[in-house]
One Martini backbone bead per residue (centre of mass of N, CA, C, O) as a GRO file, in nm:
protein
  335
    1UNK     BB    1   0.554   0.021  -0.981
    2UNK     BB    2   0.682  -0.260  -0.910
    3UNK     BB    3   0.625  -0.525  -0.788
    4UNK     BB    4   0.683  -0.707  -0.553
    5UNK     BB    5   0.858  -1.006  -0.600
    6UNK     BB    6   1.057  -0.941  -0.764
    7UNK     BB    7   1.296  -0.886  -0.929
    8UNK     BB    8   1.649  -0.715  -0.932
    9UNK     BB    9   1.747  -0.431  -1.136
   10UNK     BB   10   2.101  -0.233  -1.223
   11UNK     BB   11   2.119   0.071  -1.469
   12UNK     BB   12   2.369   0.311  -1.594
   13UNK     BB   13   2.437   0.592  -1.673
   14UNK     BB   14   2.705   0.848  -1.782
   15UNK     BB   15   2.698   1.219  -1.787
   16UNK     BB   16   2.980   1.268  -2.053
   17UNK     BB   17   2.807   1.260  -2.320
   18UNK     BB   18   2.681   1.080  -2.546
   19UNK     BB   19   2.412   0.885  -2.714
   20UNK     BB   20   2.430   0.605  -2.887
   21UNK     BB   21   2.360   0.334  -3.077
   22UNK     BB   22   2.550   0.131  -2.891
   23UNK     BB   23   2.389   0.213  -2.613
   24UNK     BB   24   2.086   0.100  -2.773
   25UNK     BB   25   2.156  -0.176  -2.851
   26UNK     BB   26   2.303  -0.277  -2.621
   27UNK     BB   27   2.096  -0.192  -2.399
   28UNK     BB   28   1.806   0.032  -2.387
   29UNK     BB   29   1.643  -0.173  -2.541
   30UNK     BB   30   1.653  -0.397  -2.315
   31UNK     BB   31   1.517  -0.228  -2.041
   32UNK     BB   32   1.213  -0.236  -2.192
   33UNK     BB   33   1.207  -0.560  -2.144
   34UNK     BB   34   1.322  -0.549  -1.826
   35UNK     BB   35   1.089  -0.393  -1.681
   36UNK     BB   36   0.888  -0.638  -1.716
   37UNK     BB   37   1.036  -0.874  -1.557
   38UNK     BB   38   1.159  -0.606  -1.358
   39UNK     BB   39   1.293  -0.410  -1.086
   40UNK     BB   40   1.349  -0.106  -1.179
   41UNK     BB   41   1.663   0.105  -1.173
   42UNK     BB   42   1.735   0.388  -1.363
   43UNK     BB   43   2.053   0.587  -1.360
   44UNK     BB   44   2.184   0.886  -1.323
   45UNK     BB   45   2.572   0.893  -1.305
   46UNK     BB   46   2.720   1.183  -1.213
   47UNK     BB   47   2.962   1.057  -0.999
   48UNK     BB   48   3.072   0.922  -1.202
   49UNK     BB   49   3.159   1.147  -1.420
   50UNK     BB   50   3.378   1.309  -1.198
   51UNK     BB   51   3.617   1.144  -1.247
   52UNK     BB   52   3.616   1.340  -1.480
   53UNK     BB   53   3.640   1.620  -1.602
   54UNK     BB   54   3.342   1.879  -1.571
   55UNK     BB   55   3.134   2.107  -1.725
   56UNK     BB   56   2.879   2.219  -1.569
   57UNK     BB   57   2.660   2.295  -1.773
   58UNK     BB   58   2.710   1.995  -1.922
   59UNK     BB   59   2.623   1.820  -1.682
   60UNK     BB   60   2.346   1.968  -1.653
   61UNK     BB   61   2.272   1.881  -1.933
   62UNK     BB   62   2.293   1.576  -1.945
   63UNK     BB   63   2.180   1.468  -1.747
   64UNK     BB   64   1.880   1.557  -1.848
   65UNK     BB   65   1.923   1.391  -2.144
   66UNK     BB   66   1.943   1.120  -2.049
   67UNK     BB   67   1.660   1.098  -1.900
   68UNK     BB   68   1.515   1.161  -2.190
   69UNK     BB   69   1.629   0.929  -2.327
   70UNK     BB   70   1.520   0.699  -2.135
   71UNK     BB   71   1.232   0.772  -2.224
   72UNK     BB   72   1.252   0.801  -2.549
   73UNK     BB   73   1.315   0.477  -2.538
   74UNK     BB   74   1.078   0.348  -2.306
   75UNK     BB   75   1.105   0.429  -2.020
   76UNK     BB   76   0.891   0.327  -1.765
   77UNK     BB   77   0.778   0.500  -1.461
   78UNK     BB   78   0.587   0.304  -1.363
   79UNK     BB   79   0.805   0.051  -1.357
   80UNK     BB   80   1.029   0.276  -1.322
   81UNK     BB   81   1.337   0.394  -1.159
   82UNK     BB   82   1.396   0.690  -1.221
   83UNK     BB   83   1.725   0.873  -1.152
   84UNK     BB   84   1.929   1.076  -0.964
   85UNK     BB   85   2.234   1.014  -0.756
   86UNK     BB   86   2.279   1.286  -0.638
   87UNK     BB   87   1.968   1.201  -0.497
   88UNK     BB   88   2.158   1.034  -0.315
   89UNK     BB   89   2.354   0.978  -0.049
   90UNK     BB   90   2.374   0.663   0.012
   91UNK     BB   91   2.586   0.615  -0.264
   92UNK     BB   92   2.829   0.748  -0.081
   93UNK     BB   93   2.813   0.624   0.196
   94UNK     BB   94   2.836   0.325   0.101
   95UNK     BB   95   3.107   0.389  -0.016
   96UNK     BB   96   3.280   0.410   0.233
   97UNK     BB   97   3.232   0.175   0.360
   98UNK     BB   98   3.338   0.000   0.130
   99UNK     BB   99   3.655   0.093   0.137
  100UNK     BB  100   3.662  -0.055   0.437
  101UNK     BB  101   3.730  -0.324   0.283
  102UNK     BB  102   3.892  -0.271   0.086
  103UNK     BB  103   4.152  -0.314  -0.125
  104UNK     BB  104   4.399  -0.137  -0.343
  105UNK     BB  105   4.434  -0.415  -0.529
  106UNK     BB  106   4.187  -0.443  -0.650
  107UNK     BB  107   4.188  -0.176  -0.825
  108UNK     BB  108   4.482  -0.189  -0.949
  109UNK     BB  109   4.366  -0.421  -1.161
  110UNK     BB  110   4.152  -0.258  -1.331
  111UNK     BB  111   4.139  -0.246  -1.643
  112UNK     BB  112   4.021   0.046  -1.656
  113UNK     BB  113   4.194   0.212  -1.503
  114UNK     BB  114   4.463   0.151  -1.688
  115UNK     BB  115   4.321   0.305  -1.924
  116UNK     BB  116   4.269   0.576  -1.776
  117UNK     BB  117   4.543   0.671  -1.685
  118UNK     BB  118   4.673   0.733  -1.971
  119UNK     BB  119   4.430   0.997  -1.976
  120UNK     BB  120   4.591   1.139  -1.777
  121UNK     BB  121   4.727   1.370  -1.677
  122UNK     BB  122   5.034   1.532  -1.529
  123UNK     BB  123   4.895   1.768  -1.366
  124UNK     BB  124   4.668   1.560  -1.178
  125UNK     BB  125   4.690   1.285  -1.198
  126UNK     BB  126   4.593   1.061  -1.046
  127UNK     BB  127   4.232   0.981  -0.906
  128UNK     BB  128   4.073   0.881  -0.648
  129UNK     BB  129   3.785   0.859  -0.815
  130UNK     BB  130   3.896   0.653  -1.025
  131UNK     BB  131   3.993   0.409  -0.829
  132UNK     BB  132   3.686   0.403  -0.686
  133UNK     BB  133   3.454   0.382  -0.862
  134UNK     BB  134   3.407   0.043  -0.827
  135UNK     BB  135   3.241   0.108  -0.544
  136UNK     BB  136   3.016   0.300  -0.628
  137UNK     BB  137   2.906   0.064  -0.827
  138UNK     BB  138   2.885  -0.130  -0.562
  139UNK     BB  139   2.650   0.083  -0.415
  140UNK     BB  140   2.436   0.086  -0.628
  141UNK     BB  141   2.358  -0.182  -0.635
  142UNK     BB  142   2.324  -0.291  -0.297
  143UNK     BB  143   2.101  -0.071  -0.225
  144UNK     BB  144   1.890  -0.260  -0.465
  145UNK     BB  145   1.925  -0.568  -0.482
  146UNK     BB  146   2.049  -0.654  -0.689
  147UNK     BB  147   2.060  -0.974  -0.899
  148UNK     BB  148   2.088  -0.793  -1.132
  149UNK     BB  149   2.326  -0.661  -1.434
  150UNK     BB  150   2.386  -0.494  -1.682
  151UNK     BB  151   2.626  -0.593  -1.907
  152UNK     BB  152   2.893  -0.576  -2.028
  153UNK     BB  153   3.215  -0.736  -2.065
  154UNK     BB  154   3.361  -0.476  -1.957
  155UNK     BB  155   3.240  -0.479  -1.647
  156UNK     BB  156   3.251  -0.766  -1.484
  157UNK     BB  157   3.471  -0.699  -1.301
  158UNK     BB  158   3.263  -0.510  -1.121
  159UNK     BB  159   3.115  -0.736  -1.025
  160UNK     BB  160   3.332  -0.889  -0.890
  161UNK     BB  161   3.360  -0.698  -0.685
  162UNK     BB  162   3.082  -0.655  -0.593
  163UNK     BB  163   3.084  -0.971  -0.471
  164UNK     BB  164   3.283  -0.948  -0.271
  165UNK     BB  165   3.173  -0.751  -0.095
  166UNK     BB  166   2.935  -0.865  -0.004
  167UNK     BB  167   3.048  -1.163   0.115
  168UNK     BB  168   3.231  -0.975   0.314
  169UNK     BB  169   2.986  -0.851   0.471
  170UNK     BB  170   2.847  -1.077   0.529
  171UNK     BB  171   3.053  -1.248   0.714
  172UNK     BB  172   3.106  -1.047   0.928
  173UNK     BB  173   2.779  -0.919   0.997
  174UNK     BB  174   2.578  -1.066   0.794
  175UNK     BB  175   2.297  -1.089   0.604
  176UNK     BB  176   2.239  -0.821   0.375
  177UNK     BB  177   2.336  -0.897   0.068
  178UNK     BB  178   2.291  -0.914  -0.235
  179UNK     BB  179   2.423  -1.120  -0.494
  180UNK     BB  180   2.516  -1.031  -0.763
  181UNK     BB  181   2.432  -1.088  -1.120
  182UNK     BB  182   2.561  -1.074  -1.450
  183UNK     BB  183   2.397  -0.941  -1.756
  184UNK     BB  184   2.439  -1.088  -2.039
  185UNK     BB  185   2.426  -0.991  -2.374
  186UNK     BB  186   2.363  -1.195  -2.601
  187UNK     BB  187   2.166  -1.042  -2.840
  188UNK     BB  188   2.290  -0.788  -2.807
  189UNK     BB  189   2.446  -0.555  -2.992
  190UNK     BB  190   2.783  -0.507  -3.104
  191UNK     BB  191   2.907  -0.225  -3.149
  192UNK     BB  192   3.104  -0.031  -3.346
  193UNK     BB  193   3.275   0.169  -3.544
  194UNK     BB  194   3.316   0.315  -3.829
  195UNK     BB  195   3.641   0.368  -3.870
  196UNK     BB  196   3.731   0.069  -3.670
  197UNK     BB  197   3.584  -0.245  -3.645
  198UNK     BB  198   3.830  -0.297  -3.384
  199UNK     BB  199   3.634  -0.088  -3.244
  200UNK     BB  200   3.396   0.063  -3.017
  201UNK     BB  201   3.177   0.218  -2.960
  202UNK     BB  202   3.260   0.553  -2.902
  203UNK     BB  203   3.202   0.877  -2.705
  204UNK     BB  204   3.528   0.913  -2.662
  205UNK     BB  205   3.589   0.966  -2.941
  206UNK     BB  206   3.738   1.168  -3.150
  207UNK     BB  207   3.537   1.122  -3.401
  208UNK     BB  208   3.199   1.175  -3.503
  209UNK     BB  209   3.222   0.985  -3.748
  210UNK     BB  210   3.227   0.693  -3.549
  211UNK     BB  211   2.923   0.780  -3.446
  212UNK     BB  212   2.561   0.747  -3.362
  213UNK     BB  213   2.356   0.965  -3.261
  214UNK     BB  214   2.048   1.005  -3.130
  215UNK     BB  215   2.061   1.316  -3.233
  216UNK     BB  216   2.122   1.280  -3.512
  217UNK     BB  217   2.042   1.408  -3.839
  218UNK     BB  218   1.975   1.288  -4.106
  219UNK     BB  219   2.229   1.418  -4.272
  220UNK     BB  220   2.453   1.272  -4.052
  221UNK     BB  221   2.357   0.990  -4.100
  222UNK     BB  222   2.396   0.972  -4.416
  223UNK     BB  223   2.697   1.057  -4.400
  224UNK     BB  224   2.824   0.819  -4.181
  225UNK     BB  225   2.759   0.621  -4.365
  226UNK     BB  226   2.860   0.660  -4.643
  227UNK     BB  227   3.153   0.698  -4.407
  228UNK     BB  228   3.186   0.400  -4.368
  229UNK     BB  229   3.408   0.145  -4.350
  230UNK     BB  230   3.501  -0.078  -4.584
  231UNK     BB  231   3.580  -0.367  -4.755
  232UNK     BB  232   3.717  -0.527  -4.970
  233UNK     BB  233   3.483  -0.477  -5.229
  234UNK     BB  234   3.098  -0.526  -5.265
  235UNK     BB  235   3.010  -0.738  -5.071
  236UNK     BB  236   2.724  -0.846  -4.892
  237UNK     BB  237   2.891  -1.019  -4.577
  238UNK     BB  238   2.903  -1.206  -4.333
  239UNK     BB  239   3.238  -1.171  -4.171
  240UNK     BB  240   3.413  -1.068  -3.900
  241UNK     BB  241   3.695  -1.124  -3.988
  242UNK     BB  242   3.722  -1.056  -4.304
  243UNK     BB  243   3.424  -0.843  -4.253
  244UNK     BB  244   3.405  -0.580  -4.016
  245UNK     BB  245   3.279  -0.353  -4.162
  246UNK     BB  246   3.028  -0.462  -4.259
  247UNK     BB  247   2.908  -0.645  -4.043
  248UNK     BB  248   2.858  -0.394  -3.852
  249UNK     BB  249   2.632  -0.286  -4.078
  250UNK     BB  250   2.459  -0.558  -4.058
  251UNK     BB  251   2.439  -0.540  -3.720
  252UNK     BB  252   2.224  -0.299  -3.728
  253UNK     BB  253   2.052  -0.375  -3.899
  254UNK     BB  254   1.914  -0.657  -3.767
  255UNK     BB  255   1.876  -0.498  -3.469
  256UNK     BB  256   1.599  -0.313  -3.634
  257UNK     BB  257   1.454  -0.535  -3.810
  258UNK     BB  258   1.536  -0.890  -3.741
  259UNK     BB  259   1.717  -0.986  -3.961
  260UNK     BB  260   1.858  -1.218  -4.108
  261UNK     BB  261   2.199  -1.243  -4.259
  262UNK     BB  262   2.071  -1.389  -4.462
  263UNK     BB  263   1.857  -1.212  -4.573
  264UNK     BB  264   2.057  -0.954  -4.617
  265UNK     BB  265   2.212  -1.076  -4.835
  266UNK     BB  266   2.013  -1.149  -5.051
  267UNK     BB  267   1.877  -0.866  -5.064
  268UNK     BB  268   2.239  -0.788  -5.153
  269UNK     BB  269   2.254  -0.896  -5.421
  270UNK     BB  270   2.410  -0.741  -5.673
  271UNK     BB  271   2.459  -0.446  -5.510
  272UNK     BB  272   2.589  -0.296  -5.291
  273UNK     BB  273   2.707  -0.082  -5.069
  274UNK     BB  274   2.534   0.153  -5.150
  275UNK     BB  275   2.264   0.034  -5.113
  276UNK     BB  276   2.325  -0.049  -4.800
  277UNK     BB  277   2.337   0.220  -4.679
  278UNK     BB  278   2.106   0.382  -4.800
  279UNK     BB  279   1.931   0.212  -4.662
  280UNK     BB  280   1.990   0.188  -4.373
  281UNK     BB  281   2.005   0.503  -4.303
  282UNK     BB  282   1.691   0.480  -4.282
  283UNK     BB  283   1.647   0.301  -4.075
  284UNK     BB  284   1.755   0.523  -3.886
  285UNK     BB  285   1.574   0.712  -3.898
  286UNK     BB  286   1.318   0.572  -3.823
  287UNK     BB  287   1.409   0.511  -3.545
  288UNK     BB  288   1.436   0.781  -3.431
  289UNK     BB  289   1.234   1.016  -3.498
  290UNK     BB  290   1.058   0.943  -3.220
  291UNK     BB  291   1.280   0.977  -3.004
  292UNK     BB  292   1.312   1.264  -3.067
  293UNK     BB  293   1.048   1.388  -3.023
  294UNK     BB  294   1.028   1.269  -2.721
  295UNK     BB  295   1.277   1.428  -2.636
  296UNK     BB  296   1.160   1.745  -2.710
  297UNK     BB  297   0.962   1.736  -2.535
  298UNK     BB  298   1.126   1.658  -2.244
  299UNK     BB  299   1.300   1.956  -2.267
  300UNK     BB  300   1.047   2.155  -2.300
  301UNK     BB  301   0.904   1.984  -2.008
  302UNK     BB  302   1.061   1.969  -1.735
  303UNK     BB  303   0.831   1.928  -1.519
  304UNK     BB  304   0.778   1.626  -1.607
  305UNK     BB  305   1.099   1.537  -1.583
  306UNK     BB  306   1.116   1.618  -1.282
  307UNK     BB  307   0.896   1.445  -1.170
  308UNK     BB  308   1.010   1.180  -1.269
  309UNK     BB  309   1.199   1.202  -1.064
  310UNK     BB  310   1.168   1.241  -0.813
  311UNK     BB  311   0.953   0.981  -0.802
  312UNK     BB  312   1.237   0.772  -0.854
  313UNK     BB  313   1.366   0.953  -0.592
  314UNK     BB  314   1.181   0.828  -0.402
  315UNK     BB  315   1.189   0.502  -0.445
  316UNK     BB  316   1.514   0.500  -0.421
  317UNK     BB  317   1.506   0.569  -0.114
  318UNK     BB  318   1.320   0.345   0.046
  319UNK     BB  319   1.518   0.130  -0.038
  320UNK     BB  320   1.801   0.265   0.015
  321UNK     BB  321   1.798   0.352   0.295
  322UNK     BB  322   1.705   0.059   0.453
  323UNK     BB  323   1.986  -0.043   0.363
  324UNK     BB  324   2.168   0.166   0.549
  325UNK     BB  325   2.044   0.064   0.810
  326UNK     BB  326   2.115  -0.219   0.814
  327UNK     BB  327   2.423  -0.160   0.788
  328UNK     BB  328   2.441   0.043   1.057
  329UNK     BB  329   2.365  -0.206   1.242
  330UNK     BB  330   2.606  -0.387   1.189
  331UNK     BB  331   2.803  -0.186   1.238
  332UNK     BB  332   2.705  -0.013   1.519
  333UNK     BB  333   2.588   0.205   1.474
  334UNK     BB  334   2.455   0.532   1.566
  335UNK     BB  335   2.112   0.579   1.558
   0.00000   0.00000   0.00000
């Protein structure tokens, strides 16, 4: 474990679906280099995942690949508290108390809310745990008084209800938690579709060829860069607006290799899409291949998987746990 004395980060994945390159260069590949900087939490988020139905066998199974990957993509255990939500009692307990200060309408104004709601069936309806989702979001980061929070621009509003929650319970019953501020990677990669470059990779994407698993075959990764979209002509020029589908295979490029836009313009100067696909696949086959290795090493080894996360889950319960009495303890609860 990091020293006390740092600064503490708190970031989960929920076991929902595939892990995808867009999750591994936007997120995963930076928590490698802040779990050195920062005392870190990295959580596989299962009570997030179950806000949408899931088949227990695959959530079972999810679980555990998502930690095999937070490990093989080079999560040390030594520095950093790697642990499943669900096993910590803590964030669904700190999640109810913090419902009781929570207003209605903060939570249905939150943008992926209304997003999410529209992909409900009529037979389900609206489900509470959809709508409360960002306080257990909330629960998560105060019970381990994270400084800092690694997110997407997409997440900041779910900051920003975690900020004002922190500050309601400070002002009511006196100084508890700290007030985090979401960490905007700057610099790292927003990666689109393949087949869409005006959207996001997402792994809830209806077809799979248009995201890049972190699992997939070297023949699955060459048929997908193959057939990922690109603009009309055939220079390889980064330009965001006018060439949003080359751009977003130049920026996996960069991202992978550090290569400047300058630089790969260049380098596929007078040589056109097909040569630069079929580069572009190999540089991402060459990154997952130890990835990949790492992780079947971790699935076929569960008892080393199981003490990993245990011992994480004891470390997050030491901190989770001091801070759940000291919020019953303002508030007044018979310990």
């Amino acid at each position: 474990m990091a020293e006390e004395g740092k600064k503490r980060i708190f970031s989960g994945i929920a076991p929902s679906g595939i892990i995808h390159i867009g999750n591994y260069l936007g997120a995963i590949k930076q928590f490698t280099e802040l779990q050195l900087e920062y005392q870190a939490f990295f959580c596989v988020v299962d009570q997030h995942a179950i806000t949408v139905p899931q088949e227990p066998e695959k959530l079972y199974q999810n679980t555990l690949s998502v930690a095999a990957l937070y490990l093989a993509c080079g999560i040390d255990p030594s520095v950093a508290s790697i642990f499943i939500q669900s096993h910590i009692p803590a964030h669904t307990e700190l999640a109810w108390i913090l419902n009781t200060i929570t207003p209605v309408g903060e939570l249905e104004r939150m943008t992926q809310f209304k997003d999410k709601i529209q992909h409900q069936t009529k037979e389900a309806g609206v489900l509470a745990g959809l709508l409360n989702y960002p306080i257990l979001m909330a629960a998560d980061i105060l019970l381990y008084d994270a400084h800092l929070v690694p997110v997407g621009e997409d997440q900041t509003q779910h900051i920003e209800l975690t900020r004002m929650l922190a500050g309601r319970f400070n002002n009511r019953y006196g100084e508890t938690f700290v007030t985090p501020e979401p960490l905007l990677q700057e610099h790292a990669a927003r990666i689109m579709s393949l087949l869409d470059p005006t959207k996001k990779m997402s792994k809830s994407a209806e077809s799979a060829k248009s995201y890049i698993s972190l699992l997939d075959s070297p023949d699955d990764i060459r048929q997908k860069i193959k057939n990922a979209v690109t603009d009309s002509g055939n220079e390889v020029a980064y330009d965001k607006q006018k060439r949003p589908a080359i751009s977003n295979l130049i920026t996996i490029h960069r991202a992978l290799t550090d290569a400047g836009f300058n630089t790969i313009e260049e380098q596929y100067k007078g040589r056109g899409y097909a040569d630069f696909k079929q580069d572009l696949a190999e540089i991402i086959i060459h990154e997952l291949t130890p990835i990949q290795q790492r992780y079947r090493e971790f699935m076929e080894n569960k008892k080393e998987l199981e003490h990993i996360l245990r011992e994480g889950a004891r470390n997050a319960s030491i901190v989770s746990e001091k801070k759940l009495l000291a919020v019953k303890q303002k508030m007044g609860f018979y310990i």
